[in-house]
PLY file of the C-alpha trace (Angstrom):
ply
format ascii 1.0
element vertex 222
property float x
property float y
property float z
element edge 221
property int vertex1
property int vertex2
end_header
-17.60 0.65 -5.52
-19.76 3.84 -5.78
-19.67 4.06 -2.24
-16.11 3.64 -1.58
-15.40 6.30 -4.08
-18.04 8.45 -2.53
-15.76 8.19 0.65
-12.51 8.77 -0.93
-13.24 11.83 -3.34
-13.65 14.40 -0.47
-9.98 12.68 0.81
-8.47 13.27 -2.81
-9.77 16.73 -2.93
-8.68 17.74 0.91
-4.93 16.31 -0.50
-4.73 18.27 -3.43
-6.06 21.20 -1.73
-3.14 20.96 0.73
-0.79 20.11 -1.79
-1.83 23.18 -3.37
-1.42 25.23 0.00
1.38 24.39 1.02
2.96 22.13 -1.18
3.60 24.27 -4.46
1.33 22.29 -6.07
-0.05 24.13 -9.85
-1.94 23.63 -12.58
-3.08 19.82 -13.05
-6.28 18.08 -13.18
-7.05 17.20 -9.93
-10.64 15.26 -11.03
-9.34 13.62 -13.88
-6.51 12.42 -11.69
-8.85 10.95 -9.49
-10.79 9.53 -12.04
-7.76 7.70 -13.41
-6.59 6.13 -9.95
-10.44 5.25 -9.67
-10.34 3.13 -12.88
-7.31 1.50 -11.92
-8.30 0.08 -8.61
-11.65 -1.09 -9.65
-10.33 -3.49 -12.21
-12.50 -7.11 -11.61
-8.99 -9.22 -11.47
-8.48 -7.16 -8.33
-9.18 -8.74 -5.23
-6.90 -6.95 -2.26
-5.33 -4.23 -4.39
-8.32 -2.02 -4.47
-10.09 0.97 -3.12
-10.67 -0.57 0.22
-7.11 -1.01 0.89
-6.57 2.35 -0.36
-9.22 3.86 2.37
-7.29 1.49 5.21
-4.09 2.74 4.34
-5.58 5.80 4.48
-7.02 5.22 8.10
-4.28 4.21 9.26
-2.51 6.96 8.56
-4.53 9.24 10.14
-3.64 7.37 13.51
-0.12 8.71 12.97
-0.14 11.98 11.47
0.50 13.12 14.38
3.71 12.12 14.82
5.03 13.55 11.05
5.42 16.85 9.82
3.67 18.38 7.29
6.51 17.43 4.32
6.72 13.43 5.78
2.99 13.63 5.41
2.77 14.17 1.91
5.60 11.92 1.50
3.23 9.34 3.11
-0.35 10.31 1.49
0.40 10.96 -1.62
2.23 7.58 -2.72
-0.63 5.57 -0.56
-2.99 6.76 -3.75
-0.35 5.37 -6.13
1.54 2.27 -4.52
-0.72 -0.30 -6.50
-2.16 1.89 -9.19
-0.38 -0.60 -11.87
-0.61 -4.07 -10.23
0.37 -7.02 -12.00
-0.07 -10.24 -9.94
3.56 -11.74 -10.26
5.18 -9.37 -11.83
8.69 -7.88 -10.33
7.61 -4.94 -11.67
4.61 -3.45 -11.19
5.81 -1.09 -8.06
8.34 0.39 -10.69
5.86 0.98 -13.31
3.25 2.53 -10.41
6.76 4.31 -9.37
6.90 5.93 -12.78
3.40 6.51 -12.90
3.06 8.80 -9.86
5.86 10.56 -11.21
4.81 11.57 -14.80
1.63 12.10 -13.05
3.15 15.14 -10.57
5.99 15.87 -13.36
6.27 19.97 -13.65
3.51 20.34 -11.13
5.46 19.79 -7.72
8.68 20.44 -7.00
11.06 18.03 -8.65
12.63 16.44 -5.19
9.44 15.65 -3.84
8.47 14.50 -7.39
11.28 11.91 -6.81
10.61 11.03 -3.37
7.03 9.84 -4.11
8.46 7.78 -6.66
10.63 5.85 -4.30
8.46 5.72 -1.48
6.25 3.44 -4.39
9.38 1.58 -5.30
10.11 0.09 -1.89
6.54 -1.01 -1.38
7.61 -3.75 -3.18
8.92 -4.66 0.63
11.90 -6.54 -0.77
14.11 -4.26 1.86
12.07 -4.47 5.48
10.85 -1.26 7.05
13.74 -1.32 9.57
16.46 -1.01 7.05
14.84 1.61 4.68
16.14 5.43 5.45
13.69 7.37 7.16
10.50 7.93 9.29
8.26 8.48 6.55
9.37 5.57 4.63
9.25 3.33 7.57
5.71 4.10 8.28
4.53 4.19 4.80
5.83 0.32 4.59
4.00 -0.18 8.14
0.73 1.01 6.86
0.91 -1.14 3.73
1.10 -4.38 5.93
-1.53 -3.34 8.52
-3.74 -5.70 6.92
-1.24 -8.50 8.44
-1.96 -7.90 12.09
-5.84 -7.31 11.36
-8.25 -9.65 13.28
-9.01 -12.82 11.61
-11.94 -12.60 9.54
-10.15 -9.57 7.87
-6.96 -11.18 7.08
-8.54 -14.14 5.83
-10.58 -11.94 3.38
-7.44 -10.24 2.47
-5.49 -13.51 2.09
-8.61 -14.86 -0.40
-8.54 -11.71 -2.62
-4.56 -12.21 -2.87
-5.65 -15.81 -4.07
-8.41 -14.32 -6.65
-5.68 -12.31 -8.19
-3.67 -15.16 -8.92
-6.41 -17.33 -9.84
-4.91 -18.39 -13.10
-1.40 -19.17 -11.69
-1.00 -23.21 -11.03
-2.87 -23.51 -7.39
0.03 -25.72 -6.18
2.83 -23.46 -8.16
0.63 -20.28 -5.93
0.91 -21.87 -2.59
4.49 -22.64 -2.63
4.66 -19.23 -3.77
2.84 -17.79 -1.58
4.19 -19.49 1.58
7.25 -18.32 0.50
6.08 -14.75 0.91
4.32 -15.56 4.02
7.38 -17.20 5.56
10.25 -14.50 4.57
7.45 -11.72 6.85
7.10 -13.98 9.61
10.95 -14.86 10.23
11.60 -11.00 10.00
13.14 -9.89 13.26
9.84 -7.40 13.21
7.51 -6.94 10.29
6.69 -3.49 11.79
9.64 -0.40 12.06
7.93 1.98 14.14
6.89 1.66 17.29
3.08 2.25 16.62
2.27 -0.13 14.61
4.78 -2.75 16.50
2.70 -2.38 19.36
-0.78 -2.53 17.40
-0.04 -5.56 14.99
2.87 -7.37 15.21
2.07 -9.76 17.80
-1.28 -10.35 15.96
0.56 -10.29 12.65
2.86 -13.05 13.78
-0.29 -15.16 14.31
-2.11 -14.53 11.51
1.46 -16.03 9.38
1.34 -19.05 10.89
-2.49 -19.96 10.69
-2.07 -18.88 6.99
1.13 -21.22 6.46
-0.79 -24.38 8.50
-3.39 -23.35 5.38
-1.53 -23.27 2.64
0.82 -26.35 3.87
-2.28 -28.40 4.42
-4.08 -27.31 1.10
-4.63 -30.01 -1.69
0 1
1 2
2 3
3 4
4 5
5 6
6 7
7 8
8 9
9 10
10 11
11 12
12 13
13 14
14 15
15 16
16 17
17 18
18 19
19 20
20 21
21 22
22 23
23 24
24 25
25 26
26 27
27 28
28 29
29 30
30 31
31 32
32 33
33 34
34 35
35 36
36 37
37 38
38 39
39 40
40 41
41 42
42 43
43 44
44 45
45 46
46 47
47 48
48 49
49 50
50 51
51 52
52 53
53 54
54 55
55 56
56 57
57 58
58 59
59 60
60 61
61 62
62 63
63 64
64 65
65 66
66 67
67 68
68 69
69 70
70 71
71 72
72 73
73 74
74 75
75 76
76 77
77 78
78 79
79 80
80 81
81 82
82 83
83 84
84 85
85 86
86 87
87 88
88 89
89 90
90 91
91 92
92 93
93 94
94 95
95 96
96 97
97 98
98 99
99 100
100 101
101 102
102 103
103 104
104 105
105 106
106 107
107 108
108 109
109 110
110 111
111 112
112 113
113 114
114 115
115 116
116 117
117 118
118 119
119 120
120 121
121 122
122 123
123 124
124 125
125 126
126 127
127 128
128 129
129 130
130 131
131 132
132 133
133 134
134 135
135 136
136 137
137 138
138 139
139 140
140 141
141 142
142 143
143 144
144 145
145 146
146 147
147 148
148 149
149 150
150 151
151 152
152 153
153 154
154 155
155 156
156 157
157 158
158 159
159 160
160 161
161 162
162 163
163 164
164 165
165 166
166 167
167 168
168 169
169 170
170 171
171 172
172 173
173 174
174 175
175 176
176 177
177 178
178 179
179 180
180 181
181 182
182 183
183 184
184 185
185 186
186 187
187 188
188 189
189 190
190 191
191 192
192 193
193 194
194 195
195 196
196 197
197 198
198 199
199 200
200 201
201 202
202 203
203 204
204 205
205 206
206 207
207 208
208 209
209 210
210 211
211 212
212 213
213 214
214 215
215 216
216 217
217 218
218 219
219 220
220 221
């Protein structure tokens, strides 16, 4: 973990700088912040929700920041830091409470509409509504970027599908894969996983894939 929060400190400070610039961002701690999101993501019952995926999210947003303006940007960035900062495994939850949490966090410091908006960009990560019927570009590629991981070559998605199963370790293993397929099978009958056109053409095919050799898993699994 020291490394991976060597890589992402310089990222938190270049956002809050920005946010600072030309955000309207004042007063707050940015290090103690950072220090807070750090403790959260390194919890040992975390085995997807964690740094890492914070850093790929991260990545993959800089493949599109192109294509968003400077307010979608933040709209993006900022709740990437957040969307799993409280993670229960299970819980129906735990996007609301991360929700909150990003928004006591900016509360007084930014202005209060953007306040807001990072707090529901956190509550549909949750991805109970699909990308293609949520309102806008930013929230659309925010969702995209959270299920990257899904069209990632093999070996990746198979770590990312064993650290889902380490955070449910002490769930039933049968009462987890029925679960689980569950999951699995409502993103794969989708009419696309991805809403934007970048990351249809990057992962979905790949995504679609990666589903079904994870169902044949978990349907075979004793």
């Amino acid at each position: 973990e020291p490394t991976m929060i060597a890589r992402l400190q310089p990222r938190w400070n270049d956002l809050w700088e920005r946010l600072q610039r030309v955000g309207g961002l004042h007063r707050g701690d940015r290090d103690a912040i950072f220090q807070q999101l750090v403790w959260l993501y390194t919890d040992p019952a975390r085995g997807h929700h964690t740094l890492a995926h914070v850093l790929h999210c991260l990545k993959e947003l800089g493949e599109v920041c192109g294509q968003l303006d400077l307010a979608q940007q933040f709209l993006v960035e900022v709740p990437i830091w957040f969307h799993d900062a409280v993670y229960i495994p299970g819980h129906r939850y735990s996007e609301e409470y991360s929700a909150v949490f990003i928004e006591q966090t900016f509360d007084e410091l930014l202005d209060p509409d953007m306040v807001l908006a990072f707090g529901n960009m956190v509550r549909v990560s949750d991805h109970r509504v699909p990308g293609c019927d949520v309102p806008n570009e930013a929230m659309q590629t925010f969702l995209d970027i959270d299920l990257a991981i899904l069209g990632r070559p093999e070996a990746e998605f198979d770590a990312y599908e064993e650290g889902i199963a380490h955070e449910y370790r002490r769930v039933d293993p049968l009462t987890f894969r029925q679960r689980r397929a569950q999951i699995l099978l409502a993103l794969h009958t989708r009419p696309t996983i991805y809403a934007t056109p970048h990351f249809r053409r990057k992962y979905e095919d790949a995504a679609h894939r990666n589903l079904e050799r994870a169902l044949g898993k978990l349907a075979t699994a004793q």
